[in-house]
C-alpha positions as CSV (number, residue, x, y, z in Angstrom):
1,X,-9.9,30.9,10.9
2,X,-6.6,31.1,9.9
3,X,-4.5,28.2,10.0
4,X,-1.6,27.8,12.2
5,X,1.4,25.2,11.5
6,X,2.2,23.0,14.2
7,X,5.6,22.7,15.9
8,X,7.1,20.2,17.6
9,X,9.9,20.4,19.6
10,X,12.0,17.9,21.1
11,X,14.5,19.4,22.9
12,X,16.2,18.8,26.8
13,X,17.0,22.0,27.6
14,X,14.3,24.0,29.4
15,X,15.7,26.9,28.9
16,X,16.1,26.6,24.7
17,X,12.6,24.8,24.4
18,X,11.1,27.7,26.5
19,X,12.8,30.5,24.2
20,X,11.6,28.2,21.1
21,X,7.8,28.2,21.9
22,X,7.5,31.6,23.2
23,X,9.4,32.7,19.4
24,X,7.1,30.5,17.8
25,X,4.2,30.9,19.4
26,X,4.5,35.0,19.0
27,X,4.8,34.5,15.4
28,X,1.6,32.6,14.7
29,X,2.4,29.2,15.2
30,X,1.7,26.4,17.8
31,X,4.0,24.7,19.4
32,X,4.2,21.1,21.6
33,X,7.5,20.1,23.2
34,X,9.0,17.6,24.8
35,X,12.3,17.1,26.4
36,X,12.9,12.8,25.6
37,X,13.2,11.0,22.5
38,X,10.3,8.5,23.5
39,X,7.6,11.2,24.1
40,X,9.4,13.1,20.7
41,X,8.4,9.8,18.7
42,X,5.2,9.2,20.5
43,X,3.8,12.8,20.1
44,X,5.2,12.6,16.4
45,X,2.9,10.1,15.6
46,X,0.4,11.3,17.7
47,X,-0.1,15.0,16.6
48,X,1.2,14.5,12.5
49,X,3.4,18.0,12.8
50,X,3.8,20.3,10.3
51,X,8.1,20.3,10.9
52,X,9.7,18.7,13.8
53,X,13.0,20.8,15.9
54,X,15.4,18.0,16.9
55,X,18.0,18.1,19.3
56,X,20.5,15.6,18.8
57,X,21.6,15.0,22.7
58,X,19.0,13.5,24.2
59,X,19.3,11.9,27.6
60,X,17.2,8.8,26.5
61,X,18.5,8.5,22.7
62,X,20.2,10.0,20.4
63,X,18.6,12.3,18.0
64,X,20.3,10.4,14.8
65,X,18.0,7.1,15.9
66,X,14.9,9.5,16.2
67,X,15.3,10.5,12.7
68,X,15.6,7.2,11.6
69,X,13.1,5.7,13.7
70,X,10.7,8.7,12.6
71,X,11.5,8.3,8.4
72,X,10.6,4.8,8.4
73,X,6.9,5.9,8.3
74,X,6.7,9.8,7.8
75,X,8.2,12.3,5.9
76,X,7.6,15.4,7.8
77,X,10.1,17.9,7.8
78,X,13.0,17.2,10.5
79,X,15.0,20.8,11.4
80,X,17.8,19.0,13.3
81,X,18.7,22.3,15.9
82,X,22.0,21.1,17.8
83,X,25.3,22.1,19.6
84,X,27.1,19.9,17.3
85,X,28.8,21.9,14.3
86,X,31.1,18.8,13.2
87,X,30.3,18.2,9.5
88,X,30.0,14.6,10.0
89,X,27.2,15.2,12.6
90,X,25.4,17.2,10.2
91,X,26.2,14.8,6.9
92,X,24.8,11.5,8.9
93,X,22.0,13.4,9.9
94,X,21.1,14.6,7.0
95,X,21.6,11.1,5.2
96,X,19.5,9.8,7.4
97,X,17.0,12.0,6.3
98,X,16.7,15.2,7.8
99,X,15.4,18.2,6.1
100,X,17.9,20.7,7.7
101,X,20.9,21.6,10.4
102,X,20.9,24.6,12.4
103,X,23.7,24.8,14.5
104,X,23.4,26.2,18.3
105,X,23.0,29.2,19.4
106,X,21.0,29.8,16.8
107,X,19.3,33.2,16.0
108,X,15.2,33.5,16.2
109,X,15.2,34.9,12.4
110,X,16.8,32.3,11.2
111,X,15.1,29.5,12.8
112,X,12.0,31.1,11.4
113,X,13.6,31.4,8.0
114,X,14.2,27.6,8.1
115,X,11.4,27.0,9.4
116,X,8.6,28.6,6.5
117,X,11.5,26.7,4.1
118,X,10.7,23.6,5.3
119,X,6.7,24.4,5.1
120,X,7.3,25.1,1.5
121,X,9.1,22.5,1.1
122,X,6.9,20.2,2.5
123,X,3.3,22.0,0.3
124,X,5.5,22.0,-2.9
125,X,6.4,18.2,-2.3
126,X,2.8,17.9,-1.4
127,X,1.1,18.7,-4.4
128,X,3.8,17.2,-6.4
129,X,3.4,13.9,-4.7
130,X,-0.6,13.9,-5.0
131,X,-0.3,14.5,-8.7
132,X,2.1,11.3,-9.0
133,X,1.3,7.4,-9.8
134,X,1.6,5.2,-7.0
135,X,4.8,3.8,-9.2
136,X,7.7,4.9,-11.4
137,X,8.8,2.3,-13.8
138,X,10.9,2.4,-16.5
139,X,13.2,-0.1,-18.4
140,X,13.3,-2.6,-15.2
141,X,13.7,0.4,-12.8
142,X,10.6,0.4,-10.8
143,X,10.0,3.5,-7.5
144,X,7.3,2.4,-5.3
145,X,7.1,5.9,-3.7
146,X,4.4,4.3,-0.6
147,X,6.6,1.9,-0.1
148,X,9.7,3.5,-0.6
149,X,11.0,0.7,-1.9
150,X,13.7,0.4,-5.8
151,X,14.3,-2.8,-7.7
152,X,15.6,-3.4,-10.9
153,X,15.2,-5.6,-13.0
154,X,13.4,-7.4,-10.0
155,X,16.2,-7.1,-7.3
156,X,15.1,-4.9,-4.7
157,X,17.9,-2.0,-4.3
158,X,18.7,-0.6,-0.6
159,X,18.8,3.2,-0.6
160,X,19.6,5.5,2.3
161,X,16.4,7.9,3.0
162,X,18.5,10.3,1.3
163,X,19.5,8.8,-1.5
164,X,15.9,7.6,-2.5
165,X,14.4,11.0,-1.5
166,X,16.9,11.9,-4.8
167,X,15.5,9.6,-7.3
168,X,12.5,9.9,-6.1
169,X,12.6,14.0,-7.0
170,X,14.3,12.9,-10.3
171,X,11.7,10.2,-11.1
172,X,8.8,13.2,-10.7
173,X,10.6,14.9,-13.2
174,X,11.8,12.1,-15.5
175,X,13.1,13.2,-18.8
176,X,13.7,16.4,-17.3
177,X,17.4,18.1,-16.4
178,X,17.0,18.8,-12.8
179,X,20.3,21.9,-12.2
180,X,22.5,21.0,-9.5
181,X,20.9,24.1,-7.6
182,X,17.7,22.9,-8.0
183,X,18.5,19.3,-6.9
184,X,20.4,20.5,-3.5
185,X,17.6,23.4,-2.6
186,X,15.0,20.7,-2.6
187,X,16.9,18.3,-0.7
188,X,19.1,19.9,1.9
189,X,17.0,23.2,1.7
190,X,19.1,26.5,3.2
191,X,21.8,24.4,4.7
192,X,22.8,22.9,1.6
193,X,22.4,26.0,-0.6
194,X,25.8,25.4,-2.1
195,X,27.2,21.9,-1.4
196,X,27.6,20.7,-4.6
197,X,30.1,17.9,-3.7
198,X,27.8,16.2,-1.0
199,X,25.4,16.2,-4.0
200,X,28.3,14.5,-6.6
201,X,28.8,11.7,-3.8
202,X,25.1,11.1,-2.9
203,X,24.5,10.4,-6.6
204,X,27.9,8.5,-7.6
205,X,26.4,6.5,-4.6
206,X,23.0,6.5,-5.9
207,X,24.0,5.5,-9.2
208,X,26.6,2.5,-8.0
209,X,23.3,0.9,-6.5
210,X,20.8,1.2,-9.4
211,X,23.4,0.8,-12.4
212,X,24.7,-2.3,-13.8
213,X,27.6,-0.1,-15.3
214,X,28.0,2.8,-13.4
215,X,30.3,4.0,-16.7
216,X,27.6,3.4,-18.9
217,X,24.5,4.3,-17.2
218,X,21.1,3.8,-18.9
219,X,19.1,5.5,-16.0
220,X,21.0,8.6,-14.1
221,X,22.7,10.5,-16.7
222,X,24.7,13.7,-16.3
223,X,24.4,16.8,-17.9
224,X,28.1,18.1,-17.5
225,X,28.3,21.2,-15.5
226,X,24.9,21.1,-15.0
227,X,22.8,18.6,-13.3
228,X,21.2,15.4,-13.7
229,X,18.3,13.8,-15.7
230,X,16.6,10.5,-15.1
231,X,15.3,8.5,-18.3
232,X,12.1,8.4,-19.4
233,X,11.9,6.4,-21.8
């Protein structure tokens, strides 16, 4: 039998969640819903979704404490799908840690485009996670990817989910130049496709945290005009 993904949507409106399951369900998926935050977290837990649709007005909470509520323990792909188009709705959630923004109305092609980008996302990430160490150390810098959890040098270093989903993906290929393009595809998949200068701030940010002198580092270096590399030795 041939698996099917599973979908869960967390939306108010009756009308949108309706339209979502019957798209999704037509094209080989399953799909659970849900129109409050509470049953979005409990069913979350509950059912271990493939990727998770988000709506970000919820009468009972707002959608931003779902996804941090939800990225405290899991790392299953959030597809925030919202009326809000500002770009500081879709930069806090996405620091937060969501995997992607689609702005409302949206098109059923590209929901289902973001959709089997996130399920890539999430197999590629997979088998690169299960083919990890529990840890990443290296000159004081330690990763405790179960944890998700940074020190150096034995002070523990707070990182947004965002932030340590970035040295995580450089610590898994350490020694390695990882292209900006690269970098931003795994991260922010389509919605970030081009944002380069979200990418420059997240890791001027990244590196203020982890470096003693951020002029000078010894862990995140740059390759000028093209990416970044992580030390491995």
């Amino acid at each position: 039998m041939t698996y099917k993904p599973l979908i869960l949507s967390i939306e108010d409106d009756k009308t949108i969640r309706n339209f979502i399951k019957i798209s999704l369900e037509s094209q080989g998926y399953k799909c659970i819903e849900t129109d409050t935050a509470r049953n979005g977290v409990l069913m979350a837990y509950s059912h271990n979704p493939d990727v998770i649709l988000l709506d970000l007005g919820l009468p009972d909470m707002d959608g931003l404490e779902i996804i941090a509520t939800l990225r405290e323990t899991m790392k299953t792909p959030i597809i925030v799908v919202s009326a809000r188009g500002h770009d500081q709705d879709k930069i806090e959630a996405l620091d937060l840690g969501a995997d992607d923004y689609l702005t409302k109305p949206f098109s059923v092609p590209e929901l289902l485009a973001r959709i089997r980008v996130a399920l890539r996302h999430k197999k590629s990430y997979q088998e690169l996670v299960e083919s990890q160490p529990e840890k990443f150390e290296i000159q004081g810098l330690v990763i405790d990817y179960d944890k998700h959890r940074v020190t150096v040098d034995g002070e523990e270093v707070h990182l947004t989910p965002i932030e340590f989903k970035l040295i995580e993906l450089l610590s898994y290929h350490a020694g390695k130049v990882l292209t900006h393009r690269f970098i931003i595809n795994e991260i922010w998949g389509s919605y970030g496709e081009s944002d380069t200068q979200s990418l420059r701030v997240f890791m001027a940010s990244v590196r203020r945290k982890i470096e003693k002198d951020s002029a000078q580092p010894r862990y995140l270096l740059t390759e000028v005009g093209v990416g970044y590399r992580l030390v491995d030795e």
